[in-house]
Backbone bond lengths (Angstrom), bond angles and torsions (degrees), N, CA, C in turn:
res aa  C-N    CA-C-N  psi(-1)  N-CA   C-N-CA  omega(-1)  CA-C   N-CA-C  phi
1 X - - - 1.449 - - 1.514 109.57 -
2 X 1.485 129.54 128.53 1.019 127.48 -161.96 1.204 108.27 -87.46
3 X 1.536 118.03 -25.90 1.908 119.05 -166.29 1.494 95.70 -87.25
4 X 1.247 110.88 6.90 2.012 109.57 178.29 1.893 94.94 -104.25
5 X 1.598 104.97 -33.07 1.444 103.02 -169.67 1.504 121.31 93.55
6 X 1.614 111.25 38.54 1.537 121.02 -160.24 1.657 99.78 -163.92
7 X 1.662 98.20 110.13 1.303 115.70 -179.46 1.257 107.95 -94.83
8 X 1.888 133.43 -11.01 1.093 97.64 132.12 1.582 100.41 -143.32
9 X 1.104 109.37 -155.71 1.646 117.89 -166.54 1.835 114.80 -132.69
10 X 1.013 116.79 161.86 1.618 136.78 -164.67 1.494 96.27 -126.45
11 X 1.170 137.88 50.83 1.486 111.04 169.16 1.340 136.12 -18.81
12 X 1.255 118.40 120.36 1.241 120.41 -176.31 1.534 115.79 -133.97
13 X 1.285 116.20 169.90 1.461 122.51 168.80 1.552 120.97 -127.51
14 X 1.261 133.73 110.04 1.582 122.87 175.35 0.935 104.92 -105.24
15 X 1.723 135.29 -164.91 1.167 167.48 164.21 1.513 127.91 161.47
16 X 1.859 106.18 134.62 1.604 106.38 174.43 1.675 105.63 -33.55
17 X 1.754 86.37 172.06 1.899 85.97 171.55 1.245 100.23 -103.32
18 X 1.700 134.06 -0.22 1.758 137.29 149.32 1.853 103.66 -58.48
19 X 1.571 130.66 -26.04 1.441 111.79 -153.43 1.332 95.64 -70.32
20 X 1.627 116.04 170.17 1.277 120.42 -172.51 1.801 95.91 -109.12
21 X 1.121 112.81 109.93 1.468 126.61 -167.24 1.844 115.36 -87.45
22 X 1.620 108.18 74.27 1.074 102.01 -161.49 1.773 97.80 -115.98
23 X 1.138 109.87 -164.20 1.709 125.32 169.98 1.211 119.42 -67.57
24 X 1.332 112.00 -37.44 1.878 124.74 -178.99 1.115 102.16 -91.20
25 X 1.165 121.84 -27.58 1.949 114.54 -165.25 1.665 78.65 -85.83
26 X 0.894 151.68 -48.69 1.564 157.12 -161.38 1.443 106.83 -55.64
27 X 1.193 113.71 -66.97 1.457 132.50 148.37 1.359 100.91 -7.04
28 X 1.529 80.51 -103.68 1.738 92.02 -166.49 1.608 129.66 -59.87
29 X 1.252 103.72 -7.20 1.630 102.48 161.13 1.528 126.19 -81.38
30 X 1.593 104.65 -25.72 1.392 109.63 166.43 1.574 118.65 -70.37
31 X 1.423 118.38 -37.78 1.593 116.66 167.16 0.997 113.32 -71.99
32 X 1.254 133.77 -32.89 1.671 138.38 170.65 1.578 116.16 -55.05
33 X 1.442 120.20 -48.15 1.618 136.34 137.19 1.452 114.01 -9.88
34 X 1.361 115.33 -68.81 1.451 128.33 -147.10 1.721 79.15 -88.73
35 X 1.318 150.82 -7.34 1.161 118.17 -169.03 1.570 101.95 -115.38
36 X 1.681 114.53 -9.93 1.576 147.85 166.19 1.843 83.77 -17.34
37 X 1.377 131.47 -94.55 1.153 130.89 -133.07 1.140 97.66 -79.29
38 X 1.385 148.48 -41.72 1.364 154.64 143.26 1.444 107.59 -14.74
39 X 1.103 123.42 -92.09 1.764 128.30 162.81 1.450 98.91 -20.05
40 X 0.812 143.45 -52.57 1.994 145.17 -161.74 1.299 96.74 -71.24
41 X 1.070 125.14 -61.33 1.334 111.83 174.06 1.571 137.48 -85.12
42 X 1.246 96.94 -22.18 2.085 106.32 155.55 1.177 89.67 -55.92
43 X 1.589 150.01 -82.57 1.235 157.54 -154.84 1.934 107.65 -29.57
44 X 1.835 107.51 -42.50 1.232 102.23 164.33 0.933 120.73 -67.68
45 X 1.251 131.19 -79.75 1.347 145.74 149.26 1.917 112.06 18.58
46 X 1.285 113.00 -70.25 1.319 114.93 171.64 1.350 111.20 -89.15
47 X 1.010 145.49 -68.79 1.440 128.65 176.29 1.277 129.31 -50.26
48 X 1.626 126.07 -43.24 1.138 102.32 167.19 1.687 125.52 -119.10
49 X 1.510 104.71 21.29 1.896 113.64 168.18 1.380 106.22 -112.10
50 X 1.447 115.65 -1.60 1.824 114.83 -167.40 1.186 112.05 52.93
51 X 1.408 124.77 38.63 1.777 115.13 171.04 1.384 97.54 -83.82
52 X 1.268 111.38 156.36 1.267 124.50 165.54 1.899 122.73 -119.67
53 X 1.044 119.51 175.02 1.123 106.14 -176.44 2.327 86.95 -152.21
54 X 1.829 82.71 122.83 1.194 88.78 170.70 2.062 122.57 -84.27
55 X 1.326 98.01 -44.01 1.326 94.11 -167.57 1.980 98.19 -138.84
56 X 1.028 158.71 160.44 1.339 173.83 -75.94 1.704 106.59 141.81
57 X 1.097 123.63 90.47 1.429 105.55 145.58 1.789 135.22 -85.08
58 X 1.196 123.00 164.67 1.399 91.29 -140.15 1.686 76.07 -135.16
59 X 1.365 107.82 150.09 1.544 125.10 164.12 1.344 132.70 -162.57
60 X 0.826 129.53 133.96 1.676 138.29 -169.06 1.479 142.81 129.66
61 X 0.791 134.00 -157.00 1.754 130.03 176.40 1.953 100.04 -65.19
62 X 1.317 93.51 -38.32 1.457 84.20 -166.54 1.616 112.02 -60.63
63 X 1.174 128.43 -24.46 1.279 141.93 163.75 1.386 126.75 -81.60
64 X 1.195 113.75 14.95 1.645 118.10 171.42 1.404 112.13 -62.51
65 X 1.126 95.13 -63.01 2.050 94.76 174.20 1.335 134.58 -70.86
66 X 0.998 120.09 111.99 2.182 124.50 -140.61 1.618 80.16 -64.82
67 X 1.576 104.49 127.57 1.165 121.62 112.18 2.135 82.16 108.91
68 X 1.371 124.62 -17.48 1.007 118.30 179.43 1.348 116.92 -77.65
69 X 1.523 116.71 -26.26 1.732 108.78 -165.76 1.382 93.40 -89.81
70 X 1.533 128.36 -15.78 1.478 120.85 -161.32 1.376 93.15 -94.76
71 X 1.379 140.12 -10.56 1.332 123.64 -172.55 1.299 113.56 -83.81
72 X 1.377 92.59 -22.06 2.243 113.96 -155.84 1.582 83.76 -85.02
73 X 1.343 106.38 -51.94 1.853 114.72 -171.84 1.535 99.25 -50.76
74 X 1.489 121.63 -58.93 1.179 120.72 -167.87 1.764 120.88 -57.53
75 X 1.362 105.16 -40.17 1.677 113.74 -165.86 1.702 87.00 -67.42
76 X 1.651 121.95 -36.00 1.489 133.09 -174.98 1.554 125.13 -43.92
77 X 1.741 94.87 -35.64 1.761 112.63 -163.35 1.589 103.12 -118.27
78 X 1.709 100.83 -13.22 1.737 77.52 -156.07 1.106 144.74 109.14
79 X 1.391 116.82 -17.73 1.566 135.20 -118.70 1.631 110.23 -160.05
80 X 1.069 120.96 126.87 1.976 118.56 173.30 1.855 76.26 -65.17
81 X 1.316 82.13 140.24 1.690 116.12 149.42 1.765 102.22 -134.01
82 X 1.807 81.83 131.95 1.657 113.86 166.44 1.202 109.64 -89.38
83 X 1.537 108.77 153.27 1.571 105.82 158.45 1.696 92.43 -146.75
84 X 1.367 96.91 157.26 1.848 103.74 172.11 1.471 111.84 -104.72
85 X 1.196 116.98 -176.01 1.974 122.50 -173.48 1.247 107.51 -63.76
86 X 1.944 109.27 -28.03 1.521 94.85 167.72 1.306 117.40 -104.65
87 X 1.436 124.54 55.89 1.020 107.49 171.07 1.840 125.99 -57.94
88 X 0.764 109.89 -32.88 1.883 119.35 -143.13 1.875 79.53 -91.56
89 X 1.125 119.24 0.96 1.645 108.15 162.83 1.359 128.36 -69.35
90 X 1.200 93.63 -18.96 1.640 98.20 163.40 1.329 115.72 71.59
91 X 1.724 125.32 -141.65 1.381 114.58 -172.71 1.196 138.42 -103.44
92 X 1.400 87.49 -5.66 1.883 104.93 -166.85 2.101 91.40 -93.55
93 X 1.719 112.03 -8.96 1.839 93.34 145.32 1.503 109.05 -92.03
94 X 1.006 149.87 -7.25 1.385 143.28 174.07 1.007 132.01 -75.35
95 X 1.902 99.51 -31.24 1.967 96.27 146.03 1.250 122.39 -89.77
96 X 1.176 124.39 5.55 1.410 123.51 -170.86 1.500 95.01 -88.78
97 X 1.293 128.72 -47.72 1.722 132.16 158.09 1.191 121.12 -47.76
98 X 1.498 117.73 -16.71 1.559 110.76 -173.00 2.193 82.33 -106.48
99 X 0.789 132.23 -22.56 1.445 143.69 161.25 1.630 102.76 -19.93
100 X 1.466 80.55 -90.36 1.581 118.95 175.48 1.446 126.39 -34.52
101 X 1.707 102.81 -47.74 1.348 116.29 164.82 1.416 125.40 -30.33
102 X 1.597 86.18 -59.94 1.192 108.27 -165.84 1.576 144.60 -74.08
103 X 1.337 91.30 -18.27 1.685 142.63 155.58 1.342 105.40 -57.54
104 X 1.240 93.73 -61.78 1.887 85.55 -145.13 1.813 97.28 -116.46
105 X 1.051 135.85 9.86 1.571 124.82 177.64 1.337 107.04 -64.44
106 X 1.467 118.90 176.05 1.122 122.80 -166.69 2.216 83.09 -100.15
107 X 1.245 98.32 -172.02 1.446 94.43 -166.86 1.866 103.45 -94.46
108 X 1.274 119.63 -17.77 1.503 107.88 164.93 1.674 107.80 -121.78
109 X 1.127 87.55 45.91 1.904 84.15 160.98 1.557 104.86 -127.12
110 X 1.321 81.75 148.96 1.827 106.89 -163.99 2.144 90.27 -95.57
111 X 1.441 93.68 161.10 1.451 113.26 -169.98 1.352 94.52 -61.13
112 X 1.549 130.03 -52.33 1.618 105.83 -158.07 1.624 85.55 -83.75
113 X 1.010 173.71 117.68 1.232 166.30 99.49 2.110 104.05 -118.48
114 X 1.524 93.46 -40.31 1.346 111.33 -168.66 1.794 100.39 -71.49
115 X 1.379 110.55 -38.35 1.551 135.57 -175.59 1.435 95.01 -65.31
116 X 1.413 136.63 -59.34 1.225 149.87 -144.10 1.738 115.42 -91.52
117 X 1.314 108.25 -20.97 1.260 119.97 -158.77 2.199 87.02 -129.04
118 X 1.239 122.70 -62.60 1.666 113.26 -165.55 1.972 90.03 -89.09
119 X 0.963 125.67 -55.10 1.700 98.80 -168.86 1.200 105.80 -107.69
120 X 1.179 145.75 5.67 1.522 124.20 178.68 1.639 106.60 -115.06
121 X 1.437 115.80 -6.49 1.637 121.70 -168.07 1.553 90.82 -54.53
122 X 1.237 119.53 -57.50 1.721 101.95 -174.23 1.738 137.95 -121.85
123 X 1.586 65.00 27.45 1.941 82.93 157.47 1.648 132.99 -62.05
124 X 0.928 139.42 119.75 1.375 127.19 164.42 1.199 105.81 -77.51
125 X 1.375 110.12 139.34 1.284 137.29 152.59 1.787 142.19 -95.49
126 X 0.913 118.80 145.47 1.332 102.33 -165.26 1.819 90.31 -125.65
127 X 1.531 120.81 152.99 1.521 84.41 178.20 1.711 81.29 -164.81
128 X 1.267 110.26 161.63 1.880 136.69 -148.68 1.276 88.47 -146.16
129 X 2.026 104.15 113.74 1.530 118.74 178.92 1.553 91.01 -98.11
130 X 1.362 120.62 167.57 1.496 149.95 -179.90 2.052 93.12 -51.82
131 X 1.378 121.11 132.08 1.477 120.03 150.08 1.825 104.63 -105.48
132 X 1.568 98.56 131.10 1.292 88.18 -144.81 1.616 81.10 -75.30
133 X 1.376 158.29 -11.32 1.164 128.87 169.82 1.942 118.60 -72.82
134 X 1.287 93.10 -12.31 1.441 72.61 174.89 1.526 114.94 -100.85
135 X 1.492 107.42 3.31 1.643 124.27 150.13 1.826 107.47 -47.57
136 X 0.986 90.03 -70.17 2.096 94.85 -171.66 1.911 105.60 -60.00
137 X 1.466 111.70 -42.78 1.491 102.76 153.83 1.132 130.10 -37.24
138 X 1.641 122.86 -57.80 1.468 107.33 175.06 1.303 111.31 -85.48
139 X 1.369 134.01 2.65 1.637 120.82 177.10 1.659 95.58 -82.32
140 X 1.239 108.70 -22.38 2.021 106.67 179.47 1.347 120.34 -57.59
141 X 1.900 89.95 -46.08 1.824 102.95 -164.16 1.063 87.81 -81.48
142 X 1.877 149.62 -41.74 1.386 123.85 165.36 1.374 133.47 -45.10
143 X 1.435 121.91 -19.92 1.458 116.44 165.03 1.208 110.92 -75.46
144 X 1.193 118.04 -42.20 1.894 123.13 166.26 0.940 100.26 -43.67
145 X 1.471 142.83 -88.26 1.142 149.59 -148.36 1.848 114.43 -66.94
146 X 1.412 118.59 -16.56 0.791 125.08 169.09 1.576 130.75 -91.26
147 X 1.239 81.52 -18.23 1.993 88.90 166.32 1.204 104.08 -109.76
148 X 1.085 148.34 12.65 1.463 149.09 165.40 1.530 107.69 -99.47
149 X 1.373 112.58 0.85 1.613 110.61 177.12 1.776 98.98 -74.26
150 X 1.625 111.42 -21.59 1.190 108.97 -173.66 2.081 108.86 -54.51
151 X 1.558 90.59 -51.51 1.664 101.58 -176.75 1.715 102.14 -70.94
152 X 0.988 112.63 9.66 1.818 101.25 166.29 1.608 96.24 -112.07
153 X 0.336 112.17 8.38 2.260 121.54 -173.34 1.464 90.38 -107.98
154 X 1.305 118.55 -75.66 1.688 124.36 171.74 2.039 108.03 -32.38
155 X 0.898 106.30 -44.80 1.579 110.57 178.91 0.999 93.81 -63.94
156 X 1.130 138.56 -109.42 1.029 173.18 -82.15 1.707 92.83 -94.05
157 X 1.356 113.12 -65.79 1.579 117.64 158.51 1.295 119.83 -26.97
158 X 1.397 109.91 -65.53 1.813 117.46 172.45 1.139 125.00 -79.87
159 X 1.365 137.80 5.25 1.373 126.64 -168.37 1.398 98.70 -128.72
160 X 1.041 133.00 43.05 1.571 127.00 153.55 1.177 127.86 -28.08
C-alpha cells in the first residue's frame, strides 16, 4: 500500500498483554486492518484538505455479510454507508455500470444523475449511520495500527 509506504507486507498479528484475545476481537481487527490503508488516506483528505464525505455506498466482498462490513466501514469514515442486495458483486458490476454509462447516457448527463435516475431509481437500500462510540474505537485501533506499521517495516527489513 503506497499511502502506508510499503510495496510489500509481512502479515502480522500483535496485541497488549491487557487485550482481550477473543474470536470477535480477531474478527474485527482483521476487517478493521483491511480498512487501515483506506483510513490513511481519508485521514488526509479530511484533516488536512477538509474533504468531507457525506454518505458511502458500499460494494464488494467486504459487504457479503449483512450489516458487518457497513458498520466497521461506517465507524471508519464517519459516515452512513449504503449497500444494495447486490452488494457482495463487487467490481467487475461496477464497471459493468460505468460500461453502460457510457453507452447509453443521454449526451449532457453527468454519471451521478445517470446512476440516480437509470440504475439506482429502484434499488433498495439498506444503510448503517456512524455509532459515535464505535467512531472513537476505530480512531484508537488507527493509532494502533498506525504505530505498529513500525513492526511491519521491522519485518519486512529482517525477514527476507
Amino acid at each position: 500500500e503506497h499511502i502506508t509506504n510499503f510495496e510489500e507486507g509481512r502479515p502480522l498479528f500483535t496485541r497488549n498483554a491487557e487485550s482481550s484475545f477473543t474470536l470477535p476481537n480477531f474478527m474485527r481487527t482483521l476487517l478493521s486492518t483491511s480498512l487501515g490503508a483506506l483510513k490513511t488516506g481519508l485521514n488526509i483528505l479530511f484533516k488536512e484538505e477538509n474533504v468531507g464525505v457525506d454518505k458511502i455506498l458500499g460494494h464488494g466482498g467486504f459487504f457479503k455479510t449483512k450489516t458487518v462490513g457497513q458498520k466497521i466501514m461506517s465507524s471508519a469514515i464517519n459516515a452512513p454507508v449504503s449497500v444494495m442486495e447486490t452488494a457482495d458483486q463487487g467490481g467487475a458490476w461496477g464497471i459493468s455500470i460505468l460500461a453502460s454509462y457510457m453507452a447509453n447516457k443521454n449526451p449532457s448527463q453527468n454519471l451521478e444523475d445517470y446512476l440516480d435516475k437509470e440504475i439506482f431509481s429502484n434499488i433498495k437500500l439498506e444503510t448503517i449511520s456512524p455509532n459515535s462510540n464505535d467512531v472513537k474505537g476505530f480512531e484508537d485501533f488507527m493509532d494502533r495500527y498506525t504505530k505498529g506499521l513500525a513492526i511491519e517495516r521491522a519485518a519486512i527489513d529482517n525477514l527476507k
